[in-house]
N, C-alpha and C positions, 0 to 999 in steps of 0.2 A: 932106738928104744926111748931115751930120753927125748928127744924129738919130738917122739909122740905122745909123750909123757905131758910133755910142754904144751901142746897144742892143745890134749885134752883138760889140760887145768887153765888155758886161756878161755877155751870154751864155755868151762865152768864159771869162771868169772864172768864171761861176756851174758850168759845167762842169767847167774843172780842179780849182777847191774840192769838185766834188762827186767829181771822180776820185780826188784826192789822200787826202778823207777815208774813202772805201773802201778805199783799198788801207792807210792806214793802221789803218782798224779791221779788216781782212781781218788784216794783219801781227799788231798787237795778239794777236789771237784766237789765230794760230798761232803765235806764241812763248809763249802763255798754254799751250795742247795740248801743244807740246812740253817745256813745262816739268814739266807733269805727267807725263809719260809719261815723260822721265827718271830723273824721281824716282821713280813710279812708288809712291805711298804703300802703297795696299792689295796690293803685290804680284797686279796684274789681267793684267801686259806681262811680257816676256819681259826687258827692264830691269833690271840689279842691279848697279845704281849706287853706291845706297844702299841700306841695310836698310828693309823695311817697316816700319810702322808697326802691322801686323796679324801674328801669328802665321802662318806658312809652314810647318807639322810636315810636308805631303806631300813637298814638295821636300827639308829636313831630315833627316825618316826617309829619302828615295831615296839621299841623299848616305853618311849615319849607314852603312847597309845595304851600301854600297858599298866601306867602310872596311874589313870585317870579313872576315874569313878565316881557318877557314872560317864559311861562313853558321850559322846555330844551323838547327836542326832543327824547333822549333817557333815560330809566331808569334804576335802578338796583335792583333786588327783590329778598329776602332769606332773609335766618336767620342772627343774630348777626356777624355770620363766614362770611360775605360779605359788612359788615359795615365798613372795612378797603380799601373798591377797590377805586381809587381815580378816581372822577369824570374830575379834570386834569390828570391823564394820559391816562384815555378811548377816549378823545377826536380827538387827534393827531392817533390814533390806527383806530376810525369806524368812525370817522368826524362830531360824533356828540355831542353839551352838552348834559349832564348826570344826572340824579339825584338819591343820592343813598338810596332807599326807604325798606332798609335793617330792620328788626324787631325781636324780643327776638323770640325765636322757631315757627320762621316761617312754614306752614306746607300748602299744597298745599289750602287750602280756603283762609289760608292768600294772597296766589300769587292772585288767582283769584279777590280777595277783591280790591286789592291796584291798580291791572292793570285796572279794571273796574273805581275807585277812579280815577286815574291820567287819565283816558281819560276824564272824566266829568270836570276836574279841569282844564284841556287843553284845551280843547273844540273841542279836536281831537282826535285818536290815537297815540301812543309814533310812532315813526320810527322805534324805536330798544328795543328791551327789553334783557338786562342779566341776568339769571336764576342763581343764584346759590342753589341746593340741599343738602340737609343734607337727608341718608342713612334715617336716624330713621321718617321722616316725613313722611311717608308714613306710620307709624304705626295703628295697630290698636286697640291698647291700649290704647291712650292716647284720652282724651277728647278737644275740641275744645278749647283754651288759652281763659283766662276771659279777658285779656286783649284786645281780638278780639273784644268778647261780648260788651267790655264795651266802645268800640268807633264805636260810630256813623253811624261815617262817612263811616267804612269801614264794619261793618259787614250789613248794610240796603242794601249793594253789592250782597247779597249772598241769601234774601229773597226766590225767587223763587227755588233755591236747600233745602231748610232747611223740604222740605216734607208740609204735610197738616197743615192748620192751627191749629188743633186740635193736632196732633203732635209736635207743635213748642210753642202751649202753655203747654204741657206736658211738657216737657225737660224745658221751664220756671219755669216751679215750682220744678223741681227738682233742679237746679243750684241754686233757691231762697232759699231753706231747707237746701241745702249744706251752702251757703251763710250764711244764719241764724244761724247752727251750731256752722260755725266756729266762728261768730262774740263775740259768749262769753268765748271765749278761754283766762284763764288767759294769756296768754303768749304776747297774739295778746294787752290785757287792756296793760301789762307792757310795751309793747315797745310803745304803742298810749300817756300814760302816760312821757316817756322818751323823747315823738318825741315834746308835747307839753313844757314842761318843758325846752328843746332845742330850740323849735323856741321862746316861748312868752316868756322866763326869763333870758337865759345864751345869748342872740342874736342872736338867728339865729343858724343854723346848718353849717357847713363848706359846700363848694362848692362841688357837688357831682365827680366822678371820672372820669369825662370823659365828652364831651362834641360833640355836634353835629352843625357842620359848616352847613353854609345855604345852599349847595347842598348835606348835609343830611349825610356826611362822617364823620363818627364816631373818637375825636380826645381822647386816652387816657391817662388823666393826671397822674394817678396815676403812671403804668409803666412809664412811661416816668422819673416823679422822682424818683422811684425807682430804674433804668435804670442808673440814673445819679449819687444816692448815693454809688450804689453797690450792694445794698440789695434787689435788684429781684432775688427771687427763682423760678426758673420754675419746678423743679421736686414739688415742695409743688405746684404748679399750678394743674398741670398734675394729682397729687394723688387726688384733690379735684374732678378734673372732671371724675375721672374713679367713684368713686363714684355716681356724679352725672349721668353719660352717664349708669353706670348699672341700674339705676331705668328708664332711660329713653325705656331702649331696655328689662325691665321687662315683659312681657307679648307678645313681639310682635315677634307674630306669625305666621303671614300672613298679606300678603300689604290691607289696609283698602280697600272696593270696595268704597265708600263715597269717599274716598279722592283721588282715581282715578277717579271719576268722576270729582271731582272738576279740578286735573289736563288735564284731557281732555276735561273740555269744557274750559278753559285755551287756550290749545293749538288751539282750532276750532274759536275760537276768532282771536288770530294770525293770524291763517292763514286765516280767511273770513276780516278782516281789513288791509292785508298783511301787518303786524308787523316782521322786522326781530328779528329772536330769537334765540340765542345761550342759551346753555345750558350746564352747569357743574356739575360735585358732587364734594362738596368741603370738603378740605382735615382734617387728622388727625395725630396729634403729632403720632410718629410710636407707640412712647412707649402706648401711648391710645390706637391707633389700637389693639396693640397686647393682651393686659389685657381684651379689650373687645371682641376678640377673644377667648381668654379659656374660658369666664365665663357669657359671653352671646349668644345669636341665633345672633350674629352681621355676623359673614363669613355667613350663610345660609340668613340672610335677603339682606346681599351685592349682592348675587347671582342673588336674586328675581329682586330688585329694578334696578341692570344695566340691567337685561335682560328686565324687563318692560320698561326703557327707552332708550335700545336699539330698541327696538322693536316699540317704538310711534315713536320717534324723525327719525326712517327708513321710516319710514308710512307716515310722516308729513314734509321731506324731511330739519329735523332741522340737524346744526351741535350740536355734544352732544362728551363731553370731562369727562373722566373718572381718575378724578383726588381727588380720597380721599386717594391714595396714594401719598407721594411728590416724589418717585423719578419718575414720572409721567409726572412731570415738570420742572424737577429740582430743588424741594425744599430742604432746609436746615432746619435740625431738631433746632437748634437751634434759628430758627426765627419762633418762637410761643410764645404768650403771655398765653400762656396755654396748655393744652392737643387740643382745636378746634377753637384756633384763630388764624389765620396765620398774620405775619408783615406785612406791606406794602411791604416790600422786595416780598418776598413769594408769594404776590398776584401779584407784578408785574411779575414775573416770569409764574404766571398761567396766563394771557392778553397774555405772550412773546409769550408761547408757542400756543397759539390760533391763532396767527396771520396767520401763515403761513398754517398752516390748512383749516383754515375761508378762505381764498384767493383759494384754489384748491377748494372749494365746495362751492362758491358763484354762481355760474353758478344756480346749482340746487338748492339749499339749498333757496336763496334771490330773 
């Protein structure tokens, strides 16, 4: 009898130790989840607690855009690679103010997104819209940026392309399970942990590296002092983003039919609000081109993508500049802040070479 007395009160113990340390590793976990999510490093949640740790320009530009009264008349849409175009020098060039509503891997939902945003925000259409393209946005490997997801303002743009409701809440919960995965990543707790300890103990974080002027033109602090002390290395630039740019062109295969569609109702938009629209492929450090050249589909997807937008921007009677080459434009390899960010120099050089062009094919084109 006591025996079994014994055994049942081991059992019991073995029980509430096994209860206790579930629910304390259950706790654990979810004070781990919500601590990310707080903090919210990558800016993925709707959270803004704290500042990211990643660049946010869609929400920025939304806000920037929001400011301003009235709205400029022209704007400017692409990736990071077009956040240098200055809204003072486009003006004197197509006569219009500018706004540069430039965003981290912009990819054509993005264009459609911001162009439908800044009509609503104007309470017109733009006059002029400048296109800059990046080769790899058209990919179709790559999933839609969380940062699109995760503002508002700009992805509530694109509802009616996103397929059936039943579809758009499938793909919800798979981004949520991704989401959820990633959120107990030690890696993701140490820097939430670092990012706290910096803002609420040691004062604050330093000033991030770059800044965006209230017509939305990206100003970069850092180069800029590094610029001035000496110590800007662009080959260390360059070797980071071949790196990067090979995971980007990882998979891509064939131009997305999805983000062709996005581009072409894009451009049916233009043209049914007669929006003028130039159109460019913006460029790359040579040395990038060329590495991503031996070791990715980059020359076979090049081929695709200008022949695709040779071929709409003929249809649609756009001017379209094919400039992800510099000498193109006359660019200088050494005005790059990296392997795909061109100088201000650089960019005023691709407007130069536009001018004269845009002027023979305004007839038709405008």
């Amino acid at each position: 009898m006591t025996e079994t007395s014994d055994s049942q009160a081991d059992q019991e113990k073995s029980k509430r130790f096994n209860i206790i340390f579930l629910c304390c590793w259950i706790a654990a976990f979810g004070v781990i989840s919500l601590l990310n999510y707080l903090v919210n490093l990558y800016g993925e949640y709707g959270t803004k607690l704290f500042r990211p740790l990643v660049q946010t320009p869609r929400n920025d530009k939304v806000y920037l855009l929001s400011q301003l009264s009235p709205k400029p008349e022209g704007v400017v849409i692409g990736s990071s690679r077009v956040m240098r175009l200055e809204p003072e020098y486009l003006k004197p060039v197509f006569g219009y103010d500018f706004f540069n509503f430039g965003v981290n891997s912009a990819m054509p939902e993005d264009y459609l997104a911001i162009l439908r945003h800044y009509e609503a925000s104007r309470g017109k259409p733009p006059e002029m819209v400048i296109l800059g393209i990046d080769i790899y946005s058209f990919t179709d490997a790559l999933p839609m940026d969380s940062r699109l997801m995760n503002c508002p303002e700009l992805i509530n743009n694109l509802s009616e392309l996103q397929g059936s409701t039943l579809e758009q809440w499938k793909r919800g919960i798979v981004r949520n399970v991704k989401l959820f995965r990633e959120n107990f990543k030690y890696s993701l707790l140490k820097d939430s942990l670092r990012t706290l300890k910096m803002d609420l103990w040691d004062g604050g974080r330093a000033e991030g590296h770059f800044d965006f002027l209230e017509n939305g033109m990206m100003v970069d602090r850092l180069t800029k002092q590094q610029n001035a002390e000496g110590t800007f290395d662009l080959e260390k630039e360059i070797a980071f983003h071949k790196n990067d740019y090979a995971r980007r062109y990882a998979g891509f295969e064939s131009l997305s039919r999805q983000r062709c569609d996005y581009f072409e109702t894009f451009l049916k938009i233009c043209e049914e609000k007669q929006i003028k629209l130039v159109i460019f492929l913006t460029p790359l450090h040579p040395d990038l081109a060329s590495d991503l050249a031996q070791n990715t589909t980059f020359t076979e997807r090049k081929k695709d993508v200008v022949a695709y937008l040779n071929e709409q921007c003929l249809k649609n009677r756009i001017p379209f500049y094919e400039f992800s080459d510099i000498n193109s434009f006359q660019g200088i390899a050494d005005e790059f802040h990296d392997g795909v960010h061109a100088t201000v120099m650089n960019n005023r050089r691709i407007i130069n070479c536009m001018v004269p062009r845009i002027a023979d094919k305004t007839q038709n084109a405008f």
